[in-house]
N, C-alpha and C positions, 0 to 999 in steps of 0.2 A: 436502399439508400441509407448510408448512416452522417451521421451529424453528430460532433462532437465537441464540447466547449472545456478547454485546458485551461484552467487557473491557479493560481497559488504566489504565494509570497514567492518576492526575489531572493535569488540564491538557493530556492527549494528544489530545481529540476524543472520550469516550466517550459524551457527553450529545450532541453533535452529529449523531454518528451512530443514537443512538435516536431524538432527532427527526427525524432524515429518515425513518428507516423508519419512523416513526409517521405520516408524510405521505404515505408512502408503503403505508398500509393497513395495516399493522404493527399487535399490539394488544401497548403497550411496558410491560414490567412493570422497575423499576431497583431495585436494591439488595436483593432477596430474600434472607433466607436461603438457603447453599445446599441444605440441609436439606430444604427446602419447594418445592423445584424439581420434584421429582418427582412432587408432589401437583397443582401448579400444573400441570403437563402433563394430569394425569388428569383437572383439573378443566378444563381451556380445548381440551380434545380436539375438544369437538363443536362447539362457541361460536366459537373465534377456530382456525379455519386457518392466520393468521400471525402467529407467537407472537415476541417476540424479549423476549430477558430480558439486562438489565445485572448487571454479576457484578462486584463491590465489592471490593478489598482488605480491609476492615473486614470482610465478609463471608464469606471465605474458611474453611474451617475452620483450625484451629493443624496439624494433623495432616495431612502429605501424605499420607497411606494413607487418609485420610476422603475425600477431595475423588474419589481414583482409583476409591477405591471407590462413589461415587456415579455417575462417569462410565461404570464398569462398567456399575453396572445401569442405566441410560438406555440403555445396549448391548445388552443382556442382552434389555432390554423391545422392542427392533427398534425403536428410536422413532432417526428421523434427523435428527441436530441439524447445525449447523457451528456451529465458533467461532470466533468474529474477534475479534484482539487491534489495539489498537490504543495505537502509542506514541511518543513521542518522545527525542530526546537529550536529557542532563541538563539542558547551559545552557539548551534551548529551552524545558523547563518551568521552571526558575530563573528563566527571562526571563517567560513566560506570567504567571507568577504574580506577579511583581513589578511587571507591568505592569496587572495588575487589581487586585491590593490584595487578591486572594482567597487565605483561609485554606488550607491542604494540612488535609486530612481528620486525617492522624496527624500533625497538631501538639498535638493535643488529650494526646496520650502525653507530653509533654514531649520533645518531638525538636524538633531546628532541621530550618528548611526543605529544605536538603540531606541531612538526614539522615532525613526523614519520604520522602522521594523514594526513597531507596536503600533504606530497608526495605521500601518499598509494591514497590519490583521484586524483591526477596527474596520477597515474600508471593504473587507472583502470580505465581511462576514453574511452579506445577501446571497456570494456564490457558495459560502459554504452548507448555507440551510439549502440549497437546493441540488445539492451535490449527491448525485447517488452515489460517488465512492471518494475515501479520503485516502493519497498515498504518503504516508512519512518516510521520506529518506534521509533522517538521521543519522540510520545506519548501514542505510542502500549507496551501493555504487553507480558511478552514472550507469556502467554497464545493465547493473540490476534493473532499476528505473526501469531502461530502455525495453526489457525482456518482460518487464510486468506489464510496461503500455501496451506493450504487440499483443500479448495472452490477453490482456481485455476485452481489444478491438478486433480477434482472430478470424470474425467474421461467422463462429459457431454460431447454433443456437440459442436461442434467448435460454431453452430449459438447459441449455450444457454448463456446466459449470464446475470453473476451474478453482482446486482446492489448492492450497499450500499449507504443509507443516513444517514448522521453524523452529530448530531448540536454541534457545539463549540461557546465558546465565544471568542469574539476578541481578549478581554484582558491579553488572556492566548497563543495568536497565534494562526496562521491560518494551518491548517496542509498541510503537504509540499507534502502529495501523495495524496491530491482530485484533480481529473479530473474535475471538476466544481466549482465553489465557489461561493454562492451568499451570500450577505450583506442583512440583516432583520431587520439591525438597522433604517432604515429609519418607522419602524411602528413602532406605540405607545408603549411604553414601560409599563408592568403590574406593573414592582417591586416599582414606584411611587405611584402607591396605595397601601397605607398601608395596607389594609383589605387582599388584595392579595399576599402579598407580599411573604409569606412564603411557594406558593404553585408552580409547577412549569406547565410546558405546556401540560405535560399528563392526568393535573388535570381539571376537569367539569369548573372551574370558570374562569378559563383562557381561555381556549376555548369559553364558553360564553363570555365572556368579547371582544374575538378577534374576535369572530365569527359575532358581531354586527357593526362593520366597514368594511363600503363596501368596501375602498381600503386593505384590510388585503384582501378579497376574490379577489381582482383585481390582487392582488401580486400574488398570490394562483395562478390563471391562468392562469398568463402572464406566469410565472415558471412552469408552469405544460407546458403548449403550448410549450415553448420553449426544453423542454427535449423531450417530445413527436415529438418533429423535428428533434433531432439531435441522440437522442442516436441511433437512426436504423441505421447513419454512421457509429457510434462506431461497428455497428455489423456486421457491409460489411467488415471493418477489420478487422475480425474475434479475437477483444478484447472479453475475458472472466471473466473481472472484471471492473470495473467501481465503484469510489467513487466519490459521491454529497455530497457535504458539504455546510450546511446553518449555518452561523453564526448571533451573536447579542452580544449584551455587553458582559453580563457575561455564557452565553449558556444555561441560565433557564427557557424562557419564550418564546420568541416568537421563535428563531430556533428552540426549541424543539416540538412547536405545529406544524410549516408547516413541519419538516421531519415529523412528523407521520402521516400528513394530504397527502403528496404527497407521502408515502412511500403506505400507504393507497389506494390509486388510482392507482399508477404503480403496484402493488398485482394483480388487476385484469388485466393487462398484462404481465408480467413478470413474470415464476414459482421462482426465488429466487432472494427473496429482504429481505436486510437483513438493522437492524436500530442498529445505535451507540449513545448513547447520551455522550459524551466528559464528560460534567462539570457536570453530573448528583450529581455526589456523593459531588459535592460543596456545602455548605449554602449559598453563597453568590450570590449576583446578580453581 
Protein backbone atom coordinates (compact mmCIF):
# COMPACT_ATOMS: atom_id res chain seq x y z
CA UNK A 1 0.00 0.00 0.00
CA UNK A 2 1.62 3.28 -0.76
CA UNK A 3 0.37 6.67 0.26
CA UNK A 4 1.77 9.62 -0.98
CA UNK A 5 1.28 13.41 -0.22
CA UNK A 6 2.36 16.15 -3.34
CA UNK A 7 2.91 19.60 -2.46
CA UNK A 8 4.57 22.60 -3.51
CA UNK A 9 4.21 26.21 -4.57
CA UNK A 10 2.14 27.05 -7.54
CA UNK A 11 3.46 27.03 -10.82
CA UNK A 12 6.10 24.47 -9.52
CA UNK A 13 4.71 21.05 -11.27
CA UNK A 14 2.30 19.98 -8.44
CA UNK A 15 -0.76 19.24 -10.83
CA UNK A 16 1.83 17.61 -13.22
CA UNK A 17 2.99 15.38 -11.02
CA UNK A 18 -0.63 14.20 -9.84
CA UNK A 19 -1.32 13.47 -13.18
CA UNK A 20 1.43 11.29 -13.85
CA UNK A 21 0.69 9.28 -10.86
CA UNK A 22 -2.77 9.29 -11.74
CA UNK A 23 -1.35 7.55 -15.14
CA UNK A 24 0.31 5.88 -13.43
CA UNK A 25 -2.53 3.94 -11.33
CA UNK A 26 -2.46 6.48 -8.73
CA UNK A 27 -6.07 7.15 -7.35
CA UNK A 28 -5.42 11.37 -7.08
CA UNK A 29 -7.30 13.12 -4.55
CA UNK A 30 -6.02 17.40 -4.91
CA UNK A 31 -6.77 20.04 -2.52
CA UNK A 32 -8.30 18.13 0.60
CA UNK A 33 -8.68 19.50 3.62
CA UNK A 34 -6.03 18.67 5.74
CA UNK A 35 -8.29 17.82 8.42
CA UNK A 36 -9.91 15.05 6.32
CA UNK A 37 -6.90 13.29 5.36
CA UNK A 38 -7.05 10.97 7.81
CA UNK A 39 -10.49 9.97 7.13
CA UNK A 40 -9.79 9.72 3.50
CA UNK A 41 -7.01 7.17 4.59
CA UNK A 42 -9.53 5.07 6.46
CA UNK A 43 -12.01 5.44 3.87
CA UNK A 44 -9.61 4.35 0.63
CA UNK A 45 -7.77 1.62 2.76
CA UNK A 46 -9.36 -1.31 1.03
CA UNK A 47 -10.41 0.45 -2.28
CA UNK A 48 -7.43 2.21 -3.78
CA UNK A 49 -3.78 0.73 -2.62
CA UNK A 50 -2.42 3.82 -4.46
CA UNK A 51 -3.47 6.72 -2.76
CA UNK A 52 -1.65 10.04 -3.60
CA UNK A 53 -3.13 13.32 -2.07
CA UNK A 54 -2.27 17.06 -3.17
CA UNK A 55 -1.78 19.24 -0.21
CA UNK A 56 -2.61 23.12 -1.12
CA UNK A 57 -1.37 26.24 0.56
CA UNK A 58 -4.89 27.48 0.83
CA UNK A 59 -5.31 24.30 2.57
CA UNK A 60 -2.84 24.10 5.13
CA UNK A 61 -4.00 24.80 8.70
CA UNK A 62 -2.90 28.58 10.23
CA UNK A 63 -1.52 26.69 13.16
CA UNK A 64 1.88 24.81 12.84
CA UNK A 65 1.22 22.66 15.78
CA UNK A 66 -2.16 21.61 13.79
CA UNK A 67 -0.47 20.34 10.65
CA UNK A 68 2.46 18.35 13.15
CA UNK A 69 0.04 17.34 14.98
CA UNK A 70 -1.84 15.65 12.24
CA UNK A 71 1.35 14.22 10.79
CA UNK A 72 1.76 12.60 14.35
CA UNK A 73 -1.09 10.65 14.30
CA UNK A 74 -0.70 9.35 10.65
CA UNK A 75 2.55 8.14 12.58
CA UNK A 76 1.05 7.04 15.43
CA UNK A 77 -1.65 4.99 13.23
CA UNK A 78 1.69 3.09 11.43
CA UNK A 79 0.16 4.20 8.28
CA UNK A 80 3.42 4.78 5.70
CA UNK A 81 3.17 7.95 3.69
CA UNK A 82 6.19 9.94 1.75
CA UNK A 83 6.06 13.41 0.89
CA UNK A 84 7.19 15.07 -1.94
CA UNK A 85 7.61 18.68 -2.24
CA UNK A 86 7.84 20.14 -5.19
CA UNK A 87 9.27 23.75 -6.13
CA UNK A 88 10.84 26.27 -8.05
CA UNK A 89 12.90 29.53 -7.91
CA UNK A 90 11.10 32.75 -7.49
CA UNK A 91 11.67 34.41 -11.17
CA UNK A 92 10.85 30.83 -12.51
CA UNK A 93 7.47 31.03 -11.20
CA UNK A 94 7.16 34.96 -11.78
CA UNK A 95 8.09 33.79 -15.28
CA UNK A 96 5.54 30.58 -15.23
CA UNK A 97 2.85 32.59 -14.49
CA UNK A 98 3.39 35.46 -16.56
CA UNK A 99 3.72 33.35 -19.42
CA UNK A 100 0.37 31.67 -18.90
CA UNK A 101 -1.75 34.46 -17.85
CA UNK A 102 -2.61 32.13 -14.80
CA UNK A 103 -4.05 33.72 -11.66
CA UNK A 104 -1.68 32.74 -8.21
CA UNK A 105 -4.33 31.07 -5.90
CA UNK A 106 -3.57 33.99 -3.00
CA UNK A 107 -4.02 36.80 -5.33
CA UNK A 108 -7.64 36.40 -4.26
CA UNK A 109 -6.17 37.92 -0.55
CA UNK A 110 -5.15 41.15 -2.02
CA UNK A 111 -1.38 40.19 -2.49
CA UNK A 112 0.71 41.17 -5.69
CA UNK A 113 2.01 38.26 -7.57
CA UNK A 114 5.49 38.34 -5.72
CA UNK A 115 4.10 38.68 -2.80
CA UNK A 116 1.20 35.72 -3.13
CA UNK A 117 4.61 33.65 -4.08
CA UNK A 118 6.53 34.50 -0.84
CA UNK A 119 3.59 33.84 1.58
CA UNK A 120 2.51 30.48 -0.16
CA UNK A 121 6.47 29.51 0.84
CA UNK A 122 5.84 30.92 4.27
CA UNK A 123 2.59 28.73 4.46
CA UNK A 124 4.19 25.54 3.38
CA UNK A 125 7.05 25.46 5.15
CA UNK A 126 5.44 22.54 7.80
CA UNK A 127 5.19 20.19 4.45
CA UNK A 128 8.60 21.06 3.66
CA UNK A 129 10.30 19.93 7.15
CA UNK A 130 8.42 16.82 6.77
CA UNK A 131 9.25 16.07 3.25
CA UNK A 132 11.54 13.31 2.66
CA UNK A 133 12.41 14.52 -0.88
CA UNK A 134 12.51 18.18 -2.42
CA UNK A 135 12.06 18.44 -6.39
CA UNK A 136 13.29 21.84 -8.24
CA UNK A 137 12.09 22.17 -11.57
CA UNK A 138 13.63 25.35 -12.41
CA UNK A 139 15.23 23.68 -14.90
CA UNK A 140 13.18 20.36 -15.32
CA UNK A 141 10.56 19.93 -18.05
CA UNK A 142 7.21 19.02 -17.36
CA UNK A 143 8.22 16.04 -19.18
CA UNK A 144 11.26 15.51 -16.92
CA UNK A 145 9.07 16.21 -13.63
CA UNK A 146 6.78 13.49 -14.83
CA UNK A 147 9.71 10.73 -15.46
CA UNK A 148 11.26 11.58 -11.88
CA UNK A 149 7.78 11.17 -10.22
CA UNK A 150 7.16 7.52 -11.84
CA UNK A 151 11.21 6.39 -10.83
CA UNK A 152 10.24 7.58 -7.26
CA UNK A 153 7.05 5.81 -6.92
CA UNK A 154 8.32 2.63 -9.29
CA UNK A 155 7.15 0.52 -6.86
CA UNK A 156 11.07 -0.92 -6.24
CA UNK A 157 12.32 -1.54 -3.02
CA UNK A 158 12.78 0.56 -0.16
CA UNK A 159 16.81 -0.73 -0.50
CA UNK A 160 16.78 -0.01 -4.53
CA UNK A 161 17.85 3.04 -5.20
CA UNK A 162 17.74 5.28 -8.11
CA UNK A 163 20.82 7.53 -8.81
CA UNK A 164 21.03 10.36 -11.39
CA UNK A 165 24.17 12.12 -12.66
CA UNK A 166 23.66 15.61 -14.13
CA UNK A 167 26.48 17.73 -15.72
CA UNK A 168 25.55 21.54 -15.75
CA UNK A 169 27.49 24.48 -16.27
CA UNK A 170 28.08 27.01 -13.85
CA UNK A 171 27.18 29.78 -15.85
CA UNK A 172 23.62 28.88 -16.09
CA UNK A 173 23.38 27.81 -12.23
CA UNK A 174 23.73 25.10 -9.99
CA UNK A 175 20.64 23.14 -9.65
CA UNK A 176 18.81 23.58 -6.35
CA UNK A 177 17.64 19.53 -6.09
CA UNK A 178 21.31 17.75 -6.48
CA UNK A 179 22.08 15.89 -3.43
CA UNK A 180 25.89 16.47 -4.29
CA UNK A 181 27.54 18.89 -6.16
CA UNK A 182 31.04 18.67 -7.35
CA UNK A 183 33.00 21.66 -9.30
CA UNK A 184 35.16 20.24 -12.62
CA UNK A 185 36.24 23.68 -13.21
CA UNK A 186 39.54 23.16 -11.65
CA UNK A 187 40.68 20.67 -14.89
CA UNK A 188 41.72 21.79 -18.02
CA UNK A 189 39.43 23.28 -19.90
CA UNK A 190 39.05 21.54 -23.91
CA UNK A 191 36.91 24.64 -25.24
CA UNK A 192 40.63 26.61 -25.44
CA UNK A 193 41.63 24.40 -28.06
CA UNK A 194 40.33 25.38 -30.87
CA UNK A 195 40.46 22.09 -32.85
CA UNK A 196 38.20 20.77 -30.04
CA UNK A 197 36.19 23.16 -29.46
CA UNK A 198 33.13 22.20 -31.17
CA UNK A 199 32.84 18.66 -29.73
CA UNK A 200 31.51 17.92 -26.37
CA UNK A 201 32.43 15.28 -23.54
CA UNK A 202 30.64 12.20 -25.00
CA UNK A 203 32.87 12.73 -28.04
CA UNK A 204 36.34 10.27 -28.55
CA UNK A 205 38.62 13.67 -28.65
CA UNK A 206 37.67 14.95 -25.37
CA UNK A 207 37.84 11.93 -23.68
CA UNK A 208 41.21 11.40 -25.23
CA UNK A 209 42.37 14.70 -24.71
CA UNK A 210 41.16 14.32 -20.66
CA UNK A 211 41.84 10.90 -20.47
CA UNK A 212 45.91 11.73 -20.87
CA UNK A 213 46.07 13.89 -17.61
CA UNK A 214 46.72 12.14 -14.63
CA UNK A 215 45.09 14.47 -12.25
CA UNK A 216 41.62 14.33 -14.58
CA UNK A 217 41.97 10.36 -13.60
CA UNK A 218 42.78 11.49 -9.78
CA UNK A 219 39.61 13.56 -9.80
CA UNK A 220 37.84 10.48 -11.50
CA UNK A 221 38.82 8.67 -8.18
CA UNK A 222 38.88 10.65 -5.44
CA UNK A 223 34.80 11.33 -6.67
CA UNK A 224 34.33 7.93 -7.52
CA UNK A 225 35.87 6.85 -3.65
CA UNK A 226 34.11 9.35 -2.19
CA UNK A 227 30.31 8.43 -3.36
CA UNK A 228 31.17 4.86 -3.11
CA UNK A 229 31.47 5.87 0.70
CA UNK A 230 28.66 7.71 1.20
CA UNK A 231 25.85 6.82 -0.93
CA UNK A 232 25.12 3.30 1.16
CA UNK A 233 24.26 6.13 3.92
CA UNK A 234 21.74 7.48 1.66
CA UNK A 235 20.45 3.92 1.51
CA UNK A 236 20.20 3.12 5.33
CA UNK A 237 17.66 6.00 5.06
CA UNK A 238 15.79 4.28 2.98
CA UNK A 239 16.25 7.41 0.12
CA UNK A 240 14.96 6.28 -3.21
CA UNK A 241 16.46 8.85 -5.36
CA UNK A 242 19.55 10.58 -5.31
CA UNK A 243 20.84 13.41 -7.71
CA UNK A 244 24.92 13.93 -8.41
CA UNK A 245 25.68 16.84 -10.09
CA UNK A 246 29.05 17.68 -11.80
CA UNK A 247 29.39 21.07 -13.07
CA UNK A 248 32.12 23.16 -15.24
CA UNK A 249 31.89 26.54 -17.01
CA UNK A 250 29.63 26.14 -19.60
CA UNK A 251 28.40 22.03 -19.02
CA UNK A 252 30.06 20.79 -22.44
CA UNK A 253 33.29 19.27 -21.72
CA UNK A 254 34.55 18.23 -18.86
CA UNK A 255 31.17 17.68 -16.42
CA UNK A 256 29.79 15.98 -19.25
CA UNK A 257 32.80 13.45 -19.64
CA UNK A 258 33.14 12.49 -15.70
CA UNK A 259 29.21 12.01 -15.45
CA UNK A 260 29.40 9.46 -18.08
CA UNK A 261 32.68 8.22 -16.73
CA UNK A 262 31.15 7.72 -13.14
CA UNK A 263 27.78 7.03 -14.24
CA UNK A 264 29.75 4.24 -16.07
CA UNK A 265 31.17 2.57 -13.09
CA UNK A 266 28.24 3.04 -10.56
CA UNK A 267 26.21 0.82 -13.64
CA UNK A 268 28.11 -1.94 -12.56
CA UNK A 269 26.66 -1.42 -8.91
CA UNK A 270 23.61 0.09 -9.13
CA UNK A 271 20.52 -1.47 -11.20
CA UNK A 272 19.12 2.31 -12.10
CA UNK A 273 21.42 5.00 -13.09
CA UNK A 274 20.07 7.35 -14.92
CA UNK A 275 22.41 10.52 -16.79
CA UNK A 276 21.11 14.24 -17.44
CA UNK A 277 23.28 16.43 -19.54
CA UNK A 278 21.90 20.10 -18.53
CA UNK A 279 23.55 22.25 -21.37
CA UNK A 280 23.81 19.57 -23.93
CA UNK A 281 21.48 21.17 -26.43
CA UNK A 282 23.78 24.60 -25.85
CA UNK A 283 26.70 25.65 -28.57
CA UNK A 284 28.29 27.33 -26.40
CA UNK A 285 31.00 26.64 -23.86
Amino acid sequence: MKRIFVSGRSGSGKTVALRALEDHGFYCVDNIPIKLIPELLTQTENKYPELAVGIDARNIPSSDDEFEEIMQFLQSKGTEFQVVFIDASDPTLLKRFSETRRRHPLTVEGLSLSEAIAEEKKRLEPVVRHAQLVIDTTSKTPHELCETIIKIVSGEKKSHLSIQFESFGFKNGTPCDADFVFDARCLPNPYWEESLRSFNGKDQKIIGFLEELPYVQEYFWQTRTFLQTWIPRFEEGNRTYLTIAIGCTGGQHRSVYMVEKLAEYFATLYQDIQIRHRELKSKTE
